[in-house]
N, C-alpha and C positions, 0 to 999 in steps of 0.2 A: 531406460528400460521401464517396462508398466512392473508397478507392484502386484503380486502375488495377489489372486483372487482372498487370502486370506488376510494381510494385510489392509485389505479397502476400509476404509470407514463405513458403518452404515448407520449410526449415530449424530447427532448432533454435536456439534464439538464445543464445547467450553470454552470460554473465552474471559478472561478477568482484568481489571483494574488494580493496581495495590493501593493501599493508604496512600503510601509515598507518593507516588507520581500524582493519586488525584490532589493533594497536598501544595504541590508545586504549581498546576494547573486548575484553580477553580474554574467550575463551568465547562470542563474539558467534555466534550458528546462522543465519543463512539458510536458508533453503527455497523454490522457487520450483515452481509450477502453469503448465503451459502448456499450453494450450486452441487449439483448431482447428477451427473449425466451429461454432463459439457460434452463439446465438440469440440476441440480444439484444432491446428493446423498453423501452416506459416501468415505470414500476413498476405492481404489478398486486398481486392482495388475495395471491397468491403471496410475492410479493416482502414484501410488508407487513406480510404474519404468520410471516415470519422476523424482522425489525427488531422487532419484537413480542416475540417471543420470546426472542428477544436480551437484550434488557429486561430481560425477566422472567429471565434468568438471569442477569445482572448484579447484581441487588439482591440475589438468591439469594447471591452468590459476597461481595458486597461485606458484609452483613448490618449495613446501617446506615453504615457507615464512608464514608469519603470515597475514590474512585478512588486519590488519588496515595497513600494508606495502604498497598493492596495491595504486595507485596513486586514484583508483576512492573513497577508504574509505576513505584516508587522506584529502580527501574534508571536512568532518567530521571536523576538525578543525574551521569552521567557526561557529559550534556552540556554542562557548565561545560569539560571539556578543550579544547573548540573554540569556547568564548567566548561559546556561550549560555547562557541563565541559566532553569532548567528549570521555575520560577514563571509564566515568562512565553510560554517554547518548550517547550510540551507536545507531546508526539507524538500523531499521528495518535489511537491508540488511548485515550488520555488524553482527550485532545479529544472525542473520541467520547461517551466515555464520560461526560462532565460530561453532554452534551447530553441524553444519554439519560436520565438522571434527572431533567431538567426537564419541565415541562408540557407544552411543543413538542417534546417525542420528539425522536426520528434523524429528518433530513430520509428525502424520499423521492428518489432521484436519475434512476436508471435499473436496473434489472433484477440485469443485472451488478453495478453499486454498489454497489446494494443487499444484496446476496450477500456482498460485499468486508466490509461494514462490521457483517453482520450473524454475522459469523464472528468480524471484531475484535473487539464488546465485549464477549463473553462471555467469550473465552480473553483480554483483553487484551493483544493483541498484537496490534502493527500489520499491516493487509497492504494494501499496496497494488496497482492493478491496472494494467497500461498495454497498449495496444493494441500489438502488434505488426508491423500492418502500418504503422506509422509511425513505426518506429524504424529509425533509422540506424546501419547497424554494431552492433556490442559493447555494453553495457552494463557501466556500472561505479561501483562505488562508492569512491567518491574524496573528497579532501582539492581543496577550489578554489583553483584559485590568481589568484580575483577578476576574471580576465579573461569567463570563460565566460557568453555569453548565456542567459539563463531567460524564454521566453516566458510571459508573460500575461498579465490582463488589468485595467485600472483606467480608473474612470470609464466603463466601458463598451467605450474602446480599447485593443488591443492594443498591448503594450508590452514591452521588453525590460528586464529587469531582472538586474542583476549580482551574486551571492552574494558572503560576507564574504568574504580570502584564509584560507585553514585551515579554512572551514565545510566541513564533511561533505554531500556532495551525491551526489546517483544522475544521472549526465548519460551519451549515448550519442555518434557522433560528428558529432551536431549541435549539442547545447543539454544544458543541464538539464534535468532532467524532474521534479525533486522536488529540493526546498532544506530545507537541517536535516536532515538525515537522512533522515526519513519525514515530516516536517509537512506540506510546503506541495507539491503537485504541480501543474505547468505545464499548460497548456492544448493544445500540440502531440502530445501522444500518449495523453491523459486517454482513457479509455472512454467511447465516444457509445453511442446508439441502433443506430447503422451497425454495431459495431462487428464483427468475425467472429473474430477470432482473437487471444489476450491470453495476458501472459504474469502471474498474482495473485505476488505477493514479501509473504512473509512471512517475518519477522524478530523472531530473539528475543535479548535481553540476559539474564547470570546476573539470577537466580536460572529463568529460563524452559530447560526443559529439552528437550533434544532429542526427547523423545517427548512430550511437552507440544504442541510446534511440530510434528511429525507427526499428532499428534490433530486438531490442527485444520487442517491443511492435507488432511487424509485426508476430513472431512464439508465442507469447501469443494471439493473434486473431488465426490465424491457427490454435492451439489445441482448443481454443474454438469453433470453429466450428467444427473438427471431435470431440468432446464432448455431443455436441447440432447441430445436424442436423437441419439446417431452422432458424438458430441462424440469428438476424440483428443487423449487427454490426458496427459500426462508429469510426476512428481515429480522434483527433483533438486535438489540443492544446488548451492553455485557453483561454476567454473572456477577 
């Protein structure tokens, strides 16, 4: 369902780092896209021949090797700091990235997602997208301290699930929105069909360089705007 003309954002949304995590990850870059005005819709032979594409430059970059070889996934090791084990908690763009070299491709999701994920596997770096007229307050990346509710969904029902205490989580001031870092994003503020206005978080570890993470944050804005004609759209890093 679209949020209430009075809940929309019309603000620029806040976005933070904490001691903690930058503590863990020296060098760690953020970058964030915020969009207003989107179009969104199901995926479409648009959408499909980005994912496509994607692909193909993946294989191109990886040339044979395996995803976690590339120097920007073996960042990925610095998740044992907070207790995960990075065999088994691969990030988004990792994740991604297996799937894409299998026979079943990148799923197709939605328009937007598609966008999201068709930007992640080639620059392997994660980004994530989250709608922002369903965010609460600030946005921040934090250290949990186990208490914090994470909506989503098992067995088909909604459910509330609790991250480790010290996992690295992206939560605003309702819930988590994303657990491990970048892995797993919750269902409360996920990008639908509906959606109009979003904030893409894209995030690099050493050896990913700050103009590495502007490259691709720079043709992730460009497709959003031949996407959504009139789209307003802002680069920035965090508060």
């Amino acid at each position: 369902m679209t949020p209430a003309p009075e809940q929309c954002r019309t603000t620029t949304l806040t976005i933070t780092v904490s001691d903690e995590v930058r503590s863990l990850a020296p060098g760690f870059t953020p970058l964030a896209v915020e969009a207003h005005g989107l179009v969104n819709g199901p995926s479409d032979e648009n959408s499909s021949a980005l994912l496509d594409d994607a692909t193909r430059r993946l294989a191109a970059r990886l040339g044979g090797r395996a995803p976690h070889e590339d120097p920007h996934v073996a960042a990925r090791d610095m998740y044992t700091a907070f207790g995960a084990k990075p065999s088994r908690t691969r990030n988004s763009a990792e994740a991604l990235a297996g799937r894409a070299l299998t026979d079943t491709g990148l799923p197709r999701i939605n328009r937007l997602v598609d966008l999201c994920d068709a930007i992640s596997v080639p620059h392997l770096i994660p980004v994530g997208g989250e709608d922002t007229d369903r965010i609460r307050g600030a946005m921040r990346l934090v250290r949990s301290t186990g208490r914090e509710g994470f909506p989503t969904v098992a067995g088909g029902e909604t459910v509330i699930e609790h991250p480790e205490p010290g996992e690295v989580v992206r939560c605003d001031d309702e819930s988590v929105t994303c657990r491990r870092w970048n892995r797993r994003q919750g269902t409360r503020t996920r990008l639908t069909e509906e959606s109009v206005n979003a904030v893409f978080l894209l995030e690099g570890l050493v050896p990913t360089t700050p103009a590495e993470l502007g490259a691709a944050a720079t043709e992730l804005a460009d497709h959003v705007e031949k996407m959504s004609p009139g789209v307003r759209i802002t680069l920035r890093g965090p508060e």
